[in-house]
N, C-alpha and C positions, 0 to 999 in steps of 0.2 A: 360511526362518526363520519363515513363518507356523505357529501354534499355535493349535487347537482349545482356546476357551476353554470352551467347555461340559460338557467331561468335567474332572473334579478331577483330577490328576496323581496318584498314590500311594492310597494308605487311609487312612482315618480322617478328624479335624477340619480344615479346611486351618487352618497357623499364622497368627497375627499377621506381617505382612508388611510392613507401612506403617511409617513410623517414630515415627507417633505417630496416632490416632485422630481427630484434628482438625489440617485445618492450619495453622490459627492465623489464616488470613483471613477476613473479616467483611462482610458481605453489605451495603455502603452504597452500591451505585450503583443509583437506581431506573431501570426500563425508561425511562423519559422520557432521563434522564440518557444512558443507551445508546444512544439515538435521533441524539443529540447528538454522541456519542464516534464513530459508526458514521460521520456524513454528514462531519463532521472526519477521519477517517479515509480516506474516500472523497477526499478533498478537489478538492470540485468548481473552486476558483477554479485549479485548475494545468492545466498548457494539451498537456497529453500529443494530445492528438485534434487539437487545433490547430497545436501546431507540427509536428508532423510529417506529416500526413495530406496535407497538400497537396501537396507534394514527394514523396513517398515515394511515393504513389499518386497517379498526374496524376487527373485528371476524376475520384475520389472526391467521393460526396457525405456531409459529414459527418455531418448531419444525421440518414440512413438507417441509416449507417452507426454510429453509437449507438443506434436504436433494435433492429436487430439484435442487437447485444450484450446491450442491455436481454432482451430475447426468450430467450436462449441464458443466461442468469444467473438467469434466473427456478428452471429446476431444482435449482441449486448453490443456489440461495437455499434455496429448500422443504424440500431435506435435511438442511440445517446446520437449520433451523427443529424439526425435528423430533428430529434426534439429540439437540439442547440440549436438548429438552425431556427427552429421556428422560435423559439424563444431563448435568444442570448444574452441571457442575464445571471450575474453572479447568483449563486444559491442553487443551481444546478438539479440536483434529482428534487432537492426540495421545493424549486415553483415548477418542475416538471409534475411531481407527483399532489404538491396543493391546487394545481391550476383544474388538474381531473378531477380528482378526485374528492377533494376538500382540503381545508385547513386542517380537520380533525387526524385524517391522515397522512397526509403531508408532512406536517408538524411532528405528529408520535414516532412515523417510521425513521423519516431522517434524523430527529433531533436525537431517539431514543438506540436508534443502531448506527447511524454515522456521526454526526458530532461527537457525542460521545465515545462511543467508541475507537473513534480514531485516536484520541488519548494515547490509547493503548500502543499505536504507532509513535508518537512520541517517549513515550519510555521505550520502545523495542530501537527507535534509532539511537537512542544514548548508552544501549550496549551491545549495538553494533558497530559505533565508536569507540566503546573498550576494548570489545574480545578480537571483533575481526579488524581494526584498525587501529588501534595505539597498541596493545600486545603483543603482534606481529614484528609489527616496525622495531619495538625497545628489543624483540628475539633475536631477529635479524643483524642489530648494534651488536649485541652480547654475543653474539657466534660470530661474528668478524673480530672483535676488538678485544673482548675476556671483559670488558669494565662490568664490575660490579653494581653500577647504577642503573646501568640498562637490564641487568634480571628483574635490580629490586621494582623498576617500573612496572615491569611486562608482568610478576607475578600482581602488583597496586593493581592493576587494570583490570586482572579477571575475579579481584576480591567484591566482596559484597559494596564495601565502603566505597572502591575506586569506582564503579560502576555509577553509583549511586552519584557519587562528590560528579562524575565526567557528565552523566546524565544530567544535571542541574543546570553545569556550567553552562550544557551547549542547550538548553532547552531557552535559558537568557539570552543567549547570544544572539539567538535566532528572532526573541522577540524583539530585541535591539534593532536586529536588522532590519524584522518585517515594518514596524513600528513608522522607519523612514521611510518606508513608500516602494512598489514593487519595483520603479525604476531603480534605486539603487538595488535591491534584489536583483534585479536581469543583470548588473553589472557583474554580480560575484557568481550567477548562475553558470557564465559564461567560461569563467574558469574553471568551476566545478566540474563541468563537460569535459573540458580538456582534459584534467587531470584521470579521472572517470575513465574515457577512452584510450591515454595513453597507460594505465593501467590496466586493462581491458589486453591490450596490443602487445604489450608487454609479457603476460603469464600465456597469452595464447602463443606466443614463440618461444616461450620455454618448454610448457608442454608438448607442442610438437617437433624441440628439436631433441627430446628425450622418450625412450620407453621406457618400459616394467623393469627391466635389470638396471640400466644406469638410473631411473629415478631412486629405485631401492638403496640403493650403495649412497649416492647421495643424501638421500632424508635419513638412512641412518648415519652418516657423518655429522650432519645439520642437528640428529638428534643431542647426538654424544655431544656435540660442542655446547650445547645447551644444560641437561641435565647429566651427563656421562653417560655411564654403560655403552653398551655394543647389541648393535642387531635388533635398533629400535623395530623396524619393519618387520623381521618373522617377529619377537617376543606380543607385538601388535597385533597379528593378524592370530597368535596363539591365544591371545586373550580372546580376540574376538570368536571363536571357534570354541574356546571354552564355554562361553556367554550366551553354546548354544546357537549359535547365527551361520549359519551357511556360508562357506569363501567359493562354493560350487552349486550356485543353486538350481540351474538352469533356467529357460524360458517360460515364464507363465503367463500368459493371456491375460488372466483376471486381475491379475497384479498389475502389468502393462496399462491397461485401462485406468485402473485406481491413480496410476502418477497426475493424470489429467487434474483431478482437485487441488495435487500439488503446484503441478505447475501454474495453474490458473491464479495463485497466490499472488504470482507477479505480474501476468499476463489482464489477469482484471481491471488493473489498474490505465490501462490503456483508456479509457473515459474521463480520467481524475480534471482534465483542462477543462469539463465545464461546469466545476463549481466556482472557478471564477474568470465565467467565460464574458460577462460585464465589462471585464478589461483587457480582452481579444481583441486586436483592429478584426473588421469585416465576417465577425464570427457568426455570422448572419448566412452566411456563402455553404452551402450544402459542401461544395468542393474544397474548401479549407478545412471542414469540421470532415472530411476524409483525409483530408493530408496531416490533420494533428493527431487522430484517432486512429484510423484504419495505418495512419504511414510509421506511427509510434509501433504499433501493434508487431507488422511485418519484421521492422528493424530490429526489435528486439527477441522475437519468437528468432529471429535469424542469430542473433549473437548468443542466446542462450543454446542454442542447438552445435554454434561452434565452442563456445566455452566445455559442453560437454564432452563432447566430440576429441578436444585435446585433453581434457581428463582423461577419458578413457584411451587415449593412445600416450600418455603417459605413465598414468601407474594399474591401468588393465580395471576388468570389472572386480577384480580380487584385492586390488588396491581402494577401489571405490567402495566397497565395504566394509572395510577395515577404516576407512577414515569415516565413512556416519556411522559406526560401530561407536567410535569417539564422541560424537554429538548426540545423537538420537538415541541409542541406547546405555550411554555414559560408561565405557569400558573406559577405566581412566588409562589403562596401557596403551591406548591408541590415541591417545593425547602427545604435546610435548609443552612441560612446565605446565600443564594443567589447560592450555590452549587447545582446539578443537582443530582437527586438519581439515580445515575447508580449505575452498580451490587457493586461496592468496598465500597461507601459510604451505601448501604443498607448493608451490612457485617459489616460495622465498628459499625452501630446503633445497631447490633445484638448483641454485646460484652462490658461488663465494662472495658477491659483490654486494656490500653493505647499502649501496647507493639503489640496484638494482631494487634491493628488497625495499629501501623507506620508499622509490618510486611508485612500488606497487600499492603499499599500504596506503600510500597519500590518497591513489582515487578509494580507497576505500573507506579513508577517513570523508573524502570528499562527498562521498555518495552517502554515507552515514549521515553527515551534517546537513545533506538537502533533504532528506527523507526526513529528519524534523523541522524543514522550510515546507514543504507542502500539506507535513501534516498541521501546521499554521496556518495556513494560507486558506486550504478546503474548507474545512467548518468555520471559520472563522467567517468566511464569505456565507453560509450557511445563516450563523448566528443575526448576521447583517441584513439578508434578505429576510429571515424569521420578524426583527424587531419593524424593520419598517413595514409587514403585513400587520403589525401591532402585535405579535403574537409572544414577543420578547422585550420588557423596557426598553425604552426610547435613546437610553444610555446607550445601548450594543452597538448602536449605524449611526455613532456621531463618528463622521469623517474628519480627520484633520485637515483643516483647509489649508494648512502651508506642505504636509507630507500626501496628501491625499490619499493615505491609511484610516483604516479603522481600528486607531491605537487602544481604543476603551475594549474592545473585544479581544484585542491580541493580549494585554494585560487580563482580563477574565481567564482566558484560555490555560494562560503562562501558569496559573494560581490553579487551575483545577490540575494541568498536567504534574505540578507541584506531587499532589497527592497522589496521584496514579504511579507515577515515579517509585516513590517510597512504595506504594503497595506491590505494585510490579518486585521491586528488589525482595522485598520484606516478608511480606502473607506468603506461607507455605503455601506452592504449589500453583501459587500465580503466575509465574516464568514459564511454566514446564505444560500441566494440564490445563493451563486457563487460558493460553497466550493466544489459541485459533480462534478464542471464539472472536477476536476481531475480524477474522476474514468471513464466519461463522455471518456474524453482523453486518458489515460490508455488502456481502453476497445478498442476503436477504433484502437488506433496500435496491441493489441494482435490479436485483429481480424485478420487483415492485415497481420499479421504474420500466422496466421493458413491459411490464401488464398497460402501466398508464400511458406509454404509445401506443398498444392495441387500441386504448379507449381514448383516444386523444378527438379523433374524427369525431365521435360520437357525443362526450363529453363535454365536451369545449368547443365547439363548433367554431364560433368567432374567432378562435385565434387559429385551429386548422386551416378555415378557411382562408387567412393571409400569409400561412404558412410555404415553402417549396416545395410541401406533398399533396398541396392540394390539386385534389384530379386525377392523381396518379391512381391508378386500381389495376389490379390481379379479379383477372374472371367475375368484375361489378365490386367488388372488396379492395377498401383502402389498402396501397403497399403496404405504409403505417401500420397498417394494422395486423396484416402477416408480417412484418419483417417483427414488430412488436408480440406477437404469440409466440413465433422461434426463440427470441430473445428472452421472455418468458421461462419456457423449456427449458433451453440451455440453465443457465442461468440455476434454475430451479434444478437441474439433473447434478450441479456442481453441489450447490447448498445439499443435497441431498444426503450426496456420498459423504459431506465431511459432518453429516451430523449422526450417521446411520454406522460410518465403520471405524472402527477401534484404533484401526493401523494410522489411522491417518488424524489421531492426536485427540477428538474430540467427542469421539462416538457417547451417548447417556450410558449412563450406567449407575445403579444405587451409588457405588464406591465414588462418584464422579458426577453428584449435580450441578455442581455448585458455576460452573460458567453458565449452563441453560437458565438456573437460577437469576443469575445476573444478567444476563439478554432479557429475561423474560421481565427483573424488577429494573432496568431501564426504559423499559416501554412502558411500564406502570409511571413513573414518575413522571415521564415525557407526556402522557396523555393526561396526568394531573394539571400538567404546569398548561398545557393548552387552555384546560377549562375553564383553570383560575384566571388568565390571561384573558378569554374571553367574555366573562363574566365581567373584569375589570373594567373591559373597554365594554361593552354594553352601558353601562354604571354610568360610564363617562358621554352615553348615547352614539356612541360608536358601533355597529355593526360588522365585524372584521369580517364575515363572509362575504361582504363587495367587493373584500381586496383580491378574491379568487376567483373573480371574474373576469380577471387582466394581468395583462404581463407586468410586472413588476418595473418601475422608473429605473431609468438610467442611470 
């Protein structure tokens, strides 16, 4: 399906192709704003490296094992930096990767592993608002106060139904919001932050104004006020050592290494502002697409390294197993009331102060609720850019001229995440063994994208050439094109380990097709819906491969 976009198809003028000259969106997020959206996006307070690293890989050092990642994202960063530049327009890896490569590619990879799959983020943020942020908070209530209301909530929250009913609510909410247009989104973004960091600020001064024996004493009092008993912490760390799981495992190298595809979970995301980089002021500027990209990247490789960092000098590497002993391999004795002790609920066990705990909860209700504002926002600009290549009905990129939203796509969106939702809670084993392969997919188009900087020079010549890397060259060879083959690699070395090793949630296995299954039958559908799509518009004497010979309208 790849297409030679440098040669014109046919003779003569190529036609209008687009289905209107402007797409109707409007350039109000300044790079600061995107700085903002990116580290939210990122979202550094969720505890991916933490709850599972410890379990999953004995003797991993986390620590290492983000800055690796850090190290390996640097190229995916640099490419996406510079593709933006040369073409900042909403749709992001997909008119990076239609513009080289073709429509046929373009179209399958993005639509069939990002659009879609990002869904999947949207049901993961709706019970990231359950577990790690309304369950917390109602614990927190009920261990200060005794009220009976606040158990019955905090147990509502990690049940199938509560998850499912919160999922919904905030999946609406968010389409409500998007709906009015991204300015009033930057207005709520704004507090989100806040909230986010002073949550953030919060559990980091807990943790380090506490170690291993006073954190103990305390999470077992925070226990017993919750569920009773006594000596939550050893009967926890007994379980977990029952279960089989090392509380002494020592240093292992290879393990070490492996955290790097965890942490990258959150560290990839560092790129996410140019899918709808359309409505960037100046995102045109090589040095703002380093200040949202590379300065996102930095900021939060750095708060995850201290987030860790007061973990571990709170409740020790012996405690840090014993709580993803709780998550990752479901010892329910390392739970409390059936909640997982990630970093916010170990914070809250540190504190008598009812107020301290909802504080904390709030950025993580906060950050919950923007992680399904972007997972809105991405594909949606995606869907947008697809339609007016003609490659999606005409319906997707009608912009509202009084909200200047693309309210027909964020309702599309709202209705497909509808069913992921349910299947996420519902189909055995969707939660658990099927839930990577979103990063799984992710991973596989950024890659993809860093190949189509390699080939950007070569492929697309016309728009390289007006580009800010034109000229630049390494030893006669476009930078573009080396910073685009590292990015590649990397890229490629991440997808690799998370398809290849067992520890790390997704590795094949007969007992375990069925997410490669589904990667593999949403690229079949995706390169369906392309053919039919262009067949359409042929029909209608449309040729849509002129549209991938230019950058896409404003």
């Amino acid at each position: 399906m790849a297409e030679t976009v440098s040669e014109t198809p046919g003779r003569g003028a190529a036609p209008q192709v687009f289905t209107r000259k402007a797409s109707g969106l409007v350039r109000v997020m300044s790079p600061r704003s995107a700085i903002v959206y990116t580290i939210l996006t990122m979202s550094v307070i969720l505890p991916w490296t933490f709850a599972e690293a410890p379990t999953a890989l004995p003797g991993s050092s986390f620590m290492i094992g983000i800055l690796v990642a850090f190290v390996l994202e640097i190229p995916l960063a640099l490419a996406y930096c510079y593709m933006c530049a040369a073409m900042p327009r909403s749709g992001g890896d997909y008119v990076f990767q239609s513009r080289v490569f073709g429509g046929g590619v373009g179209f399958t990879i993005v639509f069939g592993l990002f659009a879609v799959w990002i869904l999947q983020w949207v049901a993961l943020g709706g019970w990231l608002m359950a577990v790690l942020g309304l369950a917390p908070m109602f614990l927190s209530i009920y261990s200060a106060s005794g009220s009976s209301w606040a158990l019955s909530a905090a147990s509502w929250c990690v049940s199938t139904g509560g998850i499912v009913t919160i999922s919904l609510l905030t999946a609406l909410a968010v389409t409500v919001l998007l709906s009015a247009g991204l300015r009033q989104y930057l207005r709520v973004q704004a507090v989100l932050f806040a909230g986010v960091l002073i949550s953030l600020g919060t559990m980091l001064v807990l943790f380090f104004t506490n170690d291993p024996s006073s954190s103990n004493a305390k999470l077992d009092a925070f226990a017993s006020s919750v569920q009773g008993g006594s000596s939550f912490t050893a009967n926890a760390a007994a379980a977990t050592s029952a279960a089989g799981i090392s509380l002494n495992p020592g240093f292992a190298l290879g393990a070490t290494l492996l955290v790097a595809p965890i942490a990258w979970t959150s560290l990839m995301w560092s790129i996410y502002s140019v899918e709808n980089a359309g409505e960037i002021k100046s995102a045109n500027l090589v040095r703002n697409q380093f200040k949202i990209i590379l300065g996102s990247l930095v900021a939060v490789t750095v708060m995850l390294l201290l987030l860790g960092w007061g973990l571990n000098h709170a409740v020790g590497e012996r405690g840090m197993i014993v709580a993803s002993a709780g998550y990752w391999s479901g010892v329910s004795e390392a739970t409390i009331n059936g909640t997982p002790l990630m970093p916010n609920l170990m914070a809250i066990g540190l504190t008598t102060s009812p107020l301290i705990g909802i504080l904390i909860s709030i950025g993580y209700i906060f950050n919950s609720f923007q992680i399904v504002c972007n997972s809105m926002i991405g594909p949606v600009r995606i869907l947008v850019a697809q339609s007016l290549d003609g490659l999606l009905p005409d319906w997707f990129s009608k912009v509202s001229p009084r909200w200047k939203s693309p309210v027909n796509a964020y309702l599309a969106y709202f209705v497909a995440s509808v069913a992921w939702i349910l299947a996420f809670n519902y189909v055995t084993d969707w939660s658990t063994k099927w839930a990577l392969g979103v990063t799984v997919a992710n991973g596989l188009t950024m890659t993809v994208t860093g190949l189509a900087a390699a080939f950007l020079p070569y492929r697309a010549k016309d728009i390289y050439a007006t580009s800010p890397m034109a000229g630049k060259n390494v030893a006669g060879v476009p930078l573009l094109t080396v910073v685009g083959v590292l990015a590649f690699l990397s890229g490629g070395i991440m997808c690799y380990f998370l398809l290849t090793h067992e520890s790390l949630g997704l590795a094949f296995s007969r007992d375990n097709p069925a997410p490669y299954l589904l990667i593999f039958g949403t690229l079949v559908v995706s390169a369906l819906i392309y053919m039919i799509m262009r067949v359409m518009k042929s029909r209608q004497g449309v040729d849509v491969r002129y549209a991938f010979a230019e950058v896409p309208p404003e």
